[in-house]
N, C-alpha and C positions, 0 to 999 in steps of 0.2 A: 670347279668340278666339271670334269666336261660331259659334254653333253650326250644321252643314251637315245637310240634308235631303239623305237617299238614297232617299227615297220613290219609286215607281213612278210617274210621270204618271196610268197607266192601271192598272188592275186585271190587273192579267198573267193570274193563276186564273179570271177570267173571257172573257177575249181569247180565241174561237173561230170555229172556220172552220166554215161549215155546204158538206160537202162533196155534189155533186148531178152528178156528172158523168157516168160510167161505170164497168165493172169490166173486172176481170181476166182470164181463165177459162183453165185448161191448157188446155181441147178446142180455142180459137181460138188462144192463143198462138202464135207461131211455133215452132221447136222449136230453131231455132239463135238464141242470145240475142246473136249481134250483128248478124242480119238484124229482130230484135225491136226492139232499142237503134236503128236506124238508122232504123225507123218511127218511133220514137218521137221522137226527137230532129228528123227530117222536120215531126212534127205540132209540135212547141215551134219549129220556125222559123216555119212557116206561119200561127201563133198572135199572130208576131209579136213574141216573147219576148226584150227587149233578153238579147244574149250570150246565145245558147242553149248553146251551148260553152265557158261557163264551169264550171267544174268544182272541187271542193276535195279536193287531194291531201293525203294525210295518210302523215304516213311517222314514222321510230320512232328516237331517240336513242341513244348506245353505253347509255345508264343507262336504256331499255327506258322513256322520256318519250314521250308521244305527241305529235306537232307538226300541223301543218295550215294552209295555205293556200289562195288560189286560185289557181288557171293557166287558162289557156287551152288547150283541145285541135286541135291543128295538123296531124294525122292519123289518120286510121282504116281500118283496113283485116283481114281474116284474121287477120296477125300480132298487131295489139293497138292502144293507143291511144296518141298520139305526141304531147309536150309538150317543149319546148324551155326551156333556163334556165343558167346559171353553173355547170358544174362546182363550181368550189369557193362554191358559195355555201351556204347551212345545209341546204337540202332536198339540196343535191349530196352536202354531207359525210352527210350520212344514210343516203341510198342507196348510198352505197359500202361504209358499215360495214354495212349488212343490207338487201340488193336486193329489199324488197317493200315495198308498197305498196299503199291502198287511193282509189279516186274515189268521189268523190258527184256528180251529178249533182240537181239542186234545181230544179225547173218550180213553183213555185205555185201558176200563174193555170191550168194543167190539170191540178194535184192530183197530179201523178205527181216520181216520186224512183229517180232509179239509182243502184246501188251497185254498184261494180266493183273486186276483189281478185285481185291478181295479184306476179308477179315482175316486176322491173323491168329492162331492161337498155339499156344504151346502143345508139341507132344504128347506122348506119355512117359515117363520118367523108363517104363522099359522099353521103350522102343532108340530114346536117347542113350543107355546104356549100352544096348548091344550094337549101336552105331558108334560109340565110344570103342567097344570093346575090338570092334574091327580096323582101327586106325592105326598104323604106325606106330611105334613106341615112342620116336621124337616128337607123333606129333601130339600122342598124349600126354608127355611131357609139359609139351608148350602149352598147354589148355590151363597146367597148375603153374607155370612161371609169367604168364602175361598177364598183367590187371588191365585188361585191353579199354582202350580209349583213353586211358590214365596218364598223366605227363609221367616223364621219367629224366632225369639230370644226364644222364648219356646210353651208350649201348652198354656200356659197361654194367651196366646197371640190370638192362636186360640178361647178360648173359652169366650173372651173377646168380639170379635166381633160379636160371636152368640150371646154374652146376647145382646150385640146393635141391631143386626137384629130382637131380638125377644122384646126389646123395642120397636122397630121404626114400625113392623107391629101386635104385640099383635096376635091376635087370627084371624086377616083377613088373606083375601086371598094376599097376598104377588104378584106384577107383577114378570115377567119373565126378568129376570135382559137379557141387552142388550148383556153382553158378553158372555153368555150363550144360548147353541142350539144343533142342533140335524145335524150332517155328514150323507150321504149316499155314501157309495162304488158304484158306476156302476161298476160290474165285466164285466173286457175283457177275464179274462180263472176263471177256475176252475181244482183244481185236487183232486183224490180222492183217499186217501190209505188204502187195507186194507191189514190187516198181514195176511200171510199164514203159514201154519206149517213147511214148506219145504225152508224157508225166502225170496223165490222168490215171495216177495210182489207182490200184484196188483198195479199197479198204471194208473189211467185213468186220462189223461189231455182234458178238453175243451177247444177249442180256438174259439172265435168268426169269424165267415167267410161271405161270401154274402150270404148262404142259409141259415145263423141262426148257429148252432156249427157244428165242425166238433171235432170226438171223435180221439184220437189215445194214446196207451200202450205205458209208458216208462219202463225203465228195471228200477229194485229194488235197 
């Protein structure tokens, strides 16, 4: 058998980012880190940033395994931040066995990185609803043809059960299948990084206290 190269293309230990942007400062900070988060997030749309609202949820195994994906963020507001997905799919069965969770938040091209840890808890069934209601027809479709996480013998397999969904509701409006819904994070901290040119990152951590947050500087 001959033999395979797992070599690096590129030199990984030397691959760097010369960061030149901006900082951080408690004094200009906001003081409420999701009027913070929403500038910032504002500035990565602005920037033009394919998916600024992508985000990677990480959540925790019954054998305390750590997992991690991306979603998309489909809400925000006071209460927390709102992501939608399969009940019974692997990040579902996760969160039901231990309702916390953590987001990243990943900008590049403007050096900055959110980090948000919280408890997770489901919706309300009509607020899941009318975010169903609003979606695409293919895509509510696909909510009743994917038993997501689930192995499956090929595509074919997959695209067998859409032609059945798409027999079974033709061109109506499709209900919001039951195992299907929308999570919201209640954040307990927040952190916020951004790159500095000198690599002594900014880093500002929120933590929830009795006066609402309190702000404090980690080192980089």
């Amino acid at each position: 058998m001959p033999s395979v190269s797992y070599a690096s293309p590129v030199d990984l230990a030397e691959l760097r980012l010369h960061y030149m942007r901006t900082g951080l400062y408690e004094e200009t900070a906001n003081r409420d880190p999701l009027l913070q988060f929403q500038a910032w997030l504002q500035s990565a749309i602005d920037a033009g940033l394919p998916l600024p609202h992508a985000m990677t949820l990480a959540t925790i195994t019954e054998s305390v395994t750590p997992t991690a994906r991306s979603v998309i963020l489909r809400g925000l507001d006071e209460r927390g931040f709102v992501f939608y997905t399969n009940y019974e799919s692997r990040k579902g069965r996760e969160l039901a066995a231990l309702a916390a969770a953590c987001l990243l938040f990943v900008w590049s091209p403007i050096e900055r990185q959110v980090r948000v840890d919280g408890r997770v808890e489901k919706i309300s069934e009509a607020e899941s609803d009318a975010f169903y209601a609003s979606r695409p027809l293919e895509v509510r479709l696909e909510a009743w043809a994917s038993s997501q996480s689930q192995p499956v013998a090929e595509r074919g397999q997959l695209e067998a059960t859409m032609d059945a969904a798409k027999q079974r509701y033709g061109d109506d409006n499709p209900p919001r299948p039951p195992y299907w819904g929308g999570y919201r994070l209640v954040p307990d901290s927040y952190e916020f990084w951004q790159g500095r040119d000198d690599r002594l990152h900014d880093r500002l951590l929120y933590e929830r206290d009795r006066d609402g947050w309190s702000i404090q500087r980690l080192a980089p």
